[in-house]
N, C-alpha and C positions, 0 to 999 in steps of 0.2 A: 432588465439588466441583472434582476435578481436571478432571472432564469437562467442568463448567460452563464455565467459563473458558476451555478449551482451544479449545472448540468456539466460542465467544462464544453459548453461547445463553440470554443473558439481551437482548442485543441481537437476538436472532431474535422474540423474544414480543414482544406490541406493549405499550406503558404503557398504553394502552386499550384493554378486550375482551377476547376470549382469541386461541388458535390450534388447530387441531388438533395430534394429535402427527406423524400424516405431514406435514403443512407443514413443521412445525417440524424435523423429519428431515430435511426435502428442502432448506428452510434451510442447515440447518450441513451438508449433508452427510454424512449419515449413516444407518445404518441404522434404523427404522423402528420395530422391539418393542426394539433396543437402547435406542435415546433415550428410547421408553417407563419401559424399566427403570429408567435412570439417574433422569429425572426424578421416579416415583415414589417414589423411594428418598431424593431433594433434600427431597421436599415433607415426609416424617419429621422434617424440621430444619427446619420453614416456610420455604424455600426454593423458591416456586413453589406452586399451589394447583390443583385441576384443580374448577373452575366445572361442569360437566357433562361429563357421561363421555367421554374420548377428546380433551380439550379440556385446554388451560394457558394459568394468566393467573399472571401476577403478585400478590406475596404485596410487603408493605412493604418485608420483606429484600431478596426477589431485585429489587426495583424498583431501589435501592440501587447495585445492582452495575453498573447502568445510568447514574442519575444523579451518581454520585461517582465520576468514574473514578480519582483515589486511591484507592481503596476497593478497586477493580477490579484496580489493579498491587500492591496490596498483596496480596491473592487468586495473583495471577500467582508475583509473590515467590516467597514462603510455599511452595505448593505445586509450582512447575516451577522453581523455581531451591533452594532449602532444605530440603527435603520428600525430594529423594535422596541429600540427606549425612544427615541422620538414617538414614534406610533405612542405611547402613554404620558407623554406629555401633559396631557388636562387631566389626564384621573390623577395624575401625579398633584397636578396643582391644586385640585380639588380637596384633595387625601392630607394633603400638606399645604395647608395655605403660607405663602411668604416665608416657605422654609429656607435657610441656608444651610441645614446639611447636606453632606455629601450621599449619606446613606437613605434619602427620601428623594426619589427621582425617578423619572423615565425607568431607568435600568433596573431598578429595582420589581417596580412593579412588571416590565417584562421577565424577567429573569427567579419572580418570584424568591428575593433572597434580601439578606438585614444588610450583606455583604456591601462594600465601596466599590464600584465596578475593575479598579485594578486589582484588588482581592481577590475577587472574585472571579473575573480574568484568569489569575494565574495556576486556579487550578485546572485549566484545560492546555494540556501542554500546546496542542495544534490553533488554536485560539490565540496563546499568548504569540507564539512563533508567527503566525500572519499580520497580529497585531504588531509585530515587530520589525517586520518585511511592509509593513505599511509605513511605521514613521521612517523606515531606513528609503522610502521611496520621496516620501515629505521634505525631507532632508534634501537630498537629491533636486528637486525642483524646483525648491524653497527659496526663492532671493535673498530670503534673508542669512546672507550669508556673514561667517567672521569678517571678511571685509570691511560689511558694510558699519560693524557694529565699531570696528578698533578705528573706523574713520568717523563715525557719525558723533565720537565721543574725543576731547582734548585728557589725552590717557596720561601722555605726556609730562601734562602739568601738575599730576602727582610726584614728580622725581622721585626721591627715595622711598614714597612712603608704600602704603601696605593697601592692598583692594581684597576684599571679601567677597569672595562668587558663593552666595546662600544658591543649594540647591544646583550647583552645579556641576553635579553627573561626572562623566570621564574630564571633566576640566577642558572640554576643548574651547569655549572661549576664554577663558582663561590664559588659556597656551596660545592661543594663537591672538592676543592681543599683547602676549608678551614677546610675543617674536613677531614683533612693528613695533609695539613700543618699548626700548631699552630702559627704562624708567621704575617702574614699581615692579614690587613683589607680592605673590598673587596665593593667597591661601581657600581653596577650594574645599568646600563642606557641603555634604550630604547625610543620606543614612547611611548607618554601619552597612559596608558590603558593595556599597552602589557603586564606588568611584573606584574600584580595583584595575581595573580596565587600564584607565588612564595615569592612573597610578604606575602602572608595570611598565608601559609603553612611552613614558613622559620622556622625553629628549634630555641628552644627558646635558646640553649648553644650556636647560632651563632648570636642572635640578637643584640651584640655587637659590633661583626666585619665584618658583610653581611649589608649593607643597599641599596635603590632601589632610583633611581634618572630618572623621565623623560626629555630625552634630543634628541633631532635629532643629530645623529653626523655627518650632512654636518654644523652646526653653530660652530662656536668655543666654544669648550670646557671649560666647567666653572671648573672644579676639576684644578687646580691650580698645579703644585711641585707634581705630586703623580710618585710616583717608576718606577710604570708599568702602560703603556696603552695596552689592551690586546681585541683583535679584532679575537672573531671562530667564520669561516665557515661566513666571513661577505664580504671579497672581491672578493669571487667566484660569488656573487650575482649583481657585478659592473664590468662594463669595466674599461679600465684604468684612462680614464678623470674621472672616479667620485673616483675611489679606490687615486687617488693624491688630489681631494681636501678631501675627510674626511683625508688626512693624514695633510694637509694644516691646517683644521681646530684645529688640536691639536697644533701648532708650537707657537701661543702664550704662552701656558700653559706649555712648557718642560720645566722642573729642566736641565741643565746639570748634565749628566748621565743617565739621564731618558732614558725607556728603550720601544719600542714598537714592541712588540711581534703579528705578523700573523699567525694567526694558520688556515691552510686549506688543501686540498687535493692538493697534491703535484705533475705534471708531472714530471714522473725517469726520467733519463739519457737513452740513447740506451742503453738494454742490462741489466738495473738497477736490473729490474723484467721481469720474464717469460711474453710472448709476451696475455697469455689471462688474464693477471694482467693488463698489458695495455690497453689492447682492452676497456677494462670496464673506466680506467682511460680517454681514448678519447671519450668514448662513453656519460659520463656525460660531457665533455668539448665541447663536440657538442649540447647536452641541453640544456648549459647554451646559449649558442652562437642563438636558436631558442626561447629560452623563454624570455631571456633582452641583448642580443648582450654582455651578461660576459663571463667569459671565465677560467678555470684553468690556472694554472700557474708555470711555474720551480722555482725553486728557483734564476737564473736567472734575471727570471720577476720581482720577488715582490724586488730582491735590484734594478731594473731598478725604479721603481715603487717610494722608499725611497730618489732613486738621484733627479727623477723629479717633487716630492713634496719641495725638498729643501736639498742641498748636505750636510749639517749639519747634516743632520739623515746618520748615519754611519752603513751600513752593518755589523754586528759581526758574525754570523753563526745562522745553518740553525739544530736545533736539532730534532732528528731522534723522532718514535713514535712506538716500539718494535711492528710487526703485524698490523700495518695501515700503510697506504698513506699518512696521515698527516703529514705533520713537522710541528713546530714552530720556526718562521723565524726570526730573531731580528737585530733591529736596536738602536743603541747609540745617544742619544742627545748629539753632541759635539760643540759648539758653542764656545770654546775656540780655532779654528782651522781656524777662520775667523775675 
């Protein structure tokens, strides 16, 4: 697959008809029984069909890779930018025993650099743009959709008060749990710079109760008493030492009762999900583990997570996401219990 992509020859085959395989050699540039090779070995995984001997056409998949070029940079991604920090995995764990930084990993020792792999990333502008046609393809196919999240969670039962989206980007679940639920007001924080987007574009019937706040959230939290502190898709991106202090950094600011909600892809129980539902679920928890030593998490983990940021954050349960891996995991500010 690496070759597919490499080479572009899903754009050498025509969408109609076939090719031979010397054209299509002569195409990418390449050698002739190689490209043979490679592409009978694609077509093992319907990727390519060969219509009559010596001949390749297009199979639905490899059509795909053609017409969705998302589809295509996520391809790219995956295997030429992700695909050589897995490959150093063990020197990595060797080099770094039980490390939790981000900067000691897979990617590093591929990419021979001190850099964090988004750092390091962005300075290749063709790199970052495919990396970015990859999550906009993620997104795209993603179930886990805002739906899922403004129904998996009682939003509602905040009424007037205030939710904090740490880490949350153009604010779209923000915005779009505000437009279901009439109820709270929704103050979105990120780094300086990030959340502009959503910012510009925000609906004017929510510019009441959607506002944008630049904030690091390893410093402590300035929003004071708000209801909810609500963190997607933010501690799969940290190992455990850092996912306890942003949880540390909120602990001046808790109201008692205040409520902090983790919403991320969830490891099932044995048995939870059919075993290629898993496969997928360990396959991104080994991603994480080569690109910043993070990691997925049971449900489990993240109340381990709450006791060793500070036993006053109180586990309450772990709400389900109808068709996704997601839950939204929540913990109680109770400081009346100490």
């Amino acid at each position: 697959m690496q070759a597919v992509y490499h080479f572009r020859i899903p754009h050498a085959v025509p969408l109609d008809g076939d090719i031979s395989f010397k054209d299509l050699a002569d195409k990418c540039g390449v050698d002739g029984q190689q490209m043979a090779r490679l592409i009978r070995h694609a077509m093992t995984f319907h990727v390519f069909h060969e219509p009559r001997p010596g001949y390749v056409a297009h199979t639905a998949d490899s059509r795909l890779l053609v017409e969705d070029s998302t589809l295509y940079d996520l391809t790219g991604t995956l295997l030429e930018d992700l695909r050589p920090a897995s490959l150093k995995v063990t020197d990595a764990m060797e080099k770094w025993p039980s490390s939790q930084e981000a900067n000691q990993t897979g990617w590093q020792l591929a990419y021979d650099t001190n850099e964090e792999m988004y750092n390091h990333l962005a300075k290749d502008p063709e790199r970052l743009r495919r990396f970015g046609q990859h999550l906009v393809h993620i997104a795209r196919q993603d179930p886990r959709t805002v739906d899922q999240v403004a129904s998996a969670y009682p939003w509602s039962d905040v009424q007037s008060g205030t939710v904090v989206d740490l880490g949350g980007g153009n604010g779209q679940y923000s915005i779009g749990i505000a437009q279901r639920h009439h109820s709270p007001s929704f103050i979105v924080q990120d780094k300086s710079g990030v959340s502009e987007t959503g910012q510009s574009s925000l609906p004017i019937e929510l510019k009441e109760r959607v506002s944008f706040m630049a904030h690091d959230m390893f410093d402590v939290q300035p929003i004071k008493d708000a209801d909810i502190y609500f963190l997607r898709h933010v501690f799969h991106n940290w190992s455990d030492k850092y996912c306890v202090q942003i949880l540390r950094a909120l602990v001046p600011s808790l109201k008692p009762g205040a409520r902090v909600l983790i919403c991320d892809l969830v490891i099932p129980e044995k048995g939870e999900v059919p075993m290629v539902t898993e496969k997928e679920v360990r396959r991104i928890d080994l991603m994480m583990m080569s690109l910043f030593n993070a990691r997925e998490r049971s449900v489990p983990d993240v109340k381990s997570l709450f006791e060793q940021a500070d036993k006053r954050l109180k586990f309450n349960k772990a709400y389900d996401q109808a068709g996704a891996l997601d839950k939204i995991v929540e913990a109680v500010w109770t400081p009346g219990d100490f």
